[in-house]
Every structure is written in structure tokens, then in C-alpha cells.
N, C-alpha and C positions, 0 to 999 in steps of 0.2 A: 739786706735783701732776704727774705726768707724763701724757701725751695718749694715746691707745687703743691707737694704732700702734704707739709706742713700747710698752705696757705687752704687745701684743701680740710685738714682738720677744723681748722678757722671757720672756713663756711658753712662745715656741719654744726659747729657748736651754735655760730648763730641761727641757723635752721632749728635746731634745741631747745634754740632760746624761745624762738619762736612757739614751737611745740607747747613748752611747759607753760605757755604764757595764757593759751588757748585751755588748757586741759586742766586748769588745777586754781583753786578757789583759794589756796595756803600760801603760795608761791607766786612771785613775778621777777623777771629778771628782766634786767635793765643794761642793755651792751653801750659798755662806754666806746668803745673800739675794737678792732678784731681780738685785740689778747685781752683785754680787760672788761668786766661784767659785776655787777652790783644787783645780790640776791637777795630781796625781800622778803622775810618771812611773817606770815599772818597767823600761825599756830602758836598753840601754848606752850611754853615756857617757865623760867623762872627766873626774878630780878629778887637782887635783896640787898635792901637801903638801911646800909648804916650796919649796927649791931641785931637790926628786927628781923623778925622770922622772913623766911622767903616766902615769895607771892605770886601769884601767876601773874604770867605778860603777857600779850600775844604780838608783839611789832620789832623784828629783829631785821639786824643786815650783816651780810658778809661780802667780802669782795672774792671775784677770784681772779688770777692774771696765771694763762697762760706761756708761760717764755719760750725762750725759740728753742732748747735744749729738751722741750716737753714729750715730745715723740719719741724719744731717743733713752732719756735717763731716767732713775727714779728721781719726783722729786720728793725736795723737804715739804711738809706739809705748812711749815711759816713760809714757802716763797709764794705757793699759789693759793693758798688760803688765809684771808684777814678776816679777823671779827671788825665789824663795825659797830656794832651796837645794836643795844644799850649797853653803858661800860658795868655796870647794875649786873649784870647774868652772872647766875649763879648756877654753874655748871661744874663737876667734876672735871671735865676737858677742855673749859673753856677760860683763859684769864688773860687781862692786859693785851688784847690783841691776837692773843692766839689762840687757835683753836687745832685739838688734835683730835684728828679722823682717822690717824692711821697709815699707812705706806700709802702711797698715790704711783698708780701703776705707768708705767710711760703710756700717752694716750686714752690714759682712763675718759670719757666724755665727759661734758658737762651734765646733761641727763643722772650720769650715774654719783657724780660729785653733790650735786642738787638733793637728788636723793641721803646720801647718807650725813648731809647738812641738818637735814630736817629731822633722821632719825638721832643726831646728836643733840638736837634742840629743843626736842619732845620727850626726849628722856626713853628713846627708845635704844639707845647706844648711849651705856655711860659704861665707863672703865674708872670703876672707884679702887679698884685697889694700886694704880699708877697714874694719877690724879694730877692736874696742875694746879687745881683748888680743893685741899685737903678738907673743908668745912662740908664745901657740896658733895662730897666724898661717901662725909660722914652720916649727911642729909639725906643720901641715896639706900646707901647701905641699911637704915632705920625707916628708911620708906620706902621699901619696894612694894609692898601692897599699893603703891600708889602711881605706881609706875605703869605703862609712860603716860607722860602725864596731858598728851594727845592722839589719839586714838583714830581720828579722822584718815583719810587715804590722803596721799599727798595729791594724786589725779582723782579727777571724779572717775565713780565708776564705769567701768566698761569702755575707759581710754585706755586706749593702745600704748604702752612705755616707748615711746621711739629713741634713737640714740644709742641704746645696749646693743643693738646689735648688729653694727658696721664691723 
């Protein structure tokens, strides 16, 4: 049974969901259930097949799941964040499922989670020097004139960020 506050975080995230789904041309999220959500990405990126150079992609997913401990604790960024794919991405924080954003604040929103998805995805947040993919690492490092490597807003302009600030 989870407790009001929590059930009330819930219903903001999907009010969130809703939000980001209306406002933004890059992103859609897809609520499986109260704690679980499947985040779409439409912006550029990078996959890379095989031993060949990397190459822009633009159609990614991650899950995220909320647990009932969320309000309360930091979490691990493997409980409430999965890559989904492509298994392809060639990210400095990103390998085999996981993907590192960073400390996840108890209650951080989904809005703001959303957010720093896309600036990991675009190459607008990479941490090459404590990397889980040392190649993309090394890729960033020798290509920061290229960096990031999507430029677009994640909301269209002149949308309102909702969710920061409850």
C-alpha cells in the first residue's frame, strides 16, 4: 500500500508525463503504470555498429520506475533508470543497460529526470573522464568541437518547464 504523498507524487509525474508529451517535438513518454514510464527519445545521438566509426541516430528509449523508497532515499541511478535502446549507443555514460546521470535526489520529478536524459543523449552531459564506455570517452574528448551533438530545445519554445517546481 503506498502512503498519500507518495501516491500523490505519482500523480504529478503522470501530469508530467502529460505535460512533456504536449510541449516537446524530441520526447514522449509512455506511462506503463503509476511507478513505471517508457521515455522516447527523437533527438540526435550516437550508435556505433561493430568496430565503424559512430553515427548519428535519432530514436532512443529509457525506462524509468519509480519505487516506493523514492521520496525518502537517494537512489541508485540502475534502480530507477534503464537504457532501452538501441543496444548500439555509444555514449561515454551509457553501456549494457545502464546509464549514469548522476545522484537522483529523493523526489527529484520526472520533468527534471526527462530533462537531464536528453542532455545525456545529445551529448550535452558527458563525463569522459569516469566513463562506463572508455571508447565514447575517448570519442568526446577528440570531439568536443562537436559537441552536443543536438542543439534543439527539448520544449518548444515559449513552454512553460512544469514539474520543477512543486
Amino acid at each position: 500500500m503506498r502512503d498519500a504523498i507518495f501516491t500523490t507524487f505519482l500523480e504529478h509525474a503522470r501530469e508530467d508525463a502529460a505535460h512533456l508529451n504536449a510541449s516537446s517535438d524530441l520526447a514522449r513518454v509512455l506511462p506503463i503504470d503509476p511507478q513505471h514510464y517508457v521515455l522516447h527519445y527523437r533527438c540526435r545521438g550516437l550508435v556505433r555498429d561493430g568496430s565503424g566509426p559512430p553515427r548519428v541516430h535519432e530514436d532512443f528509449g529509457v525506462g524509468l520506475y519509480f519505487p516506493a523508497s523514492y521520496l525518502r532515499l537517494e537512489q541508485p541511478p540502475g534502480l530507477v533508470v534503464q537504457w532501452l535502446g538501441p543496444a548500439e549507443i555509444f555514449h561515454p555514460n551509457i553501456r549494457s543497460g545502464f546509464v549514469c546521470i548522476g545522484p537522483i535526489a529523493p523526489g527529484e520529478g520526472l520533468i527534471d529526470l526527462a530533462f537531464r536524459l536528453f542532455e545525456v543523449i545529445s551529448y550535452h552531459r558527458c563525463s569522459p573522464n569516469d566513463a562506463l564506455n572508455p571508447e565514447a570517452a575517448q570519442w568526446a574528448r577528440n570531439h568536443r568541437d562537436l559537441l552536443p551533438l543536438d542543439r534543439r530545445p527539448l520544449l518548444r519554445p515559449g513552454t512553460r518547464r512544469a514539474g520543477g517546481d512543486r
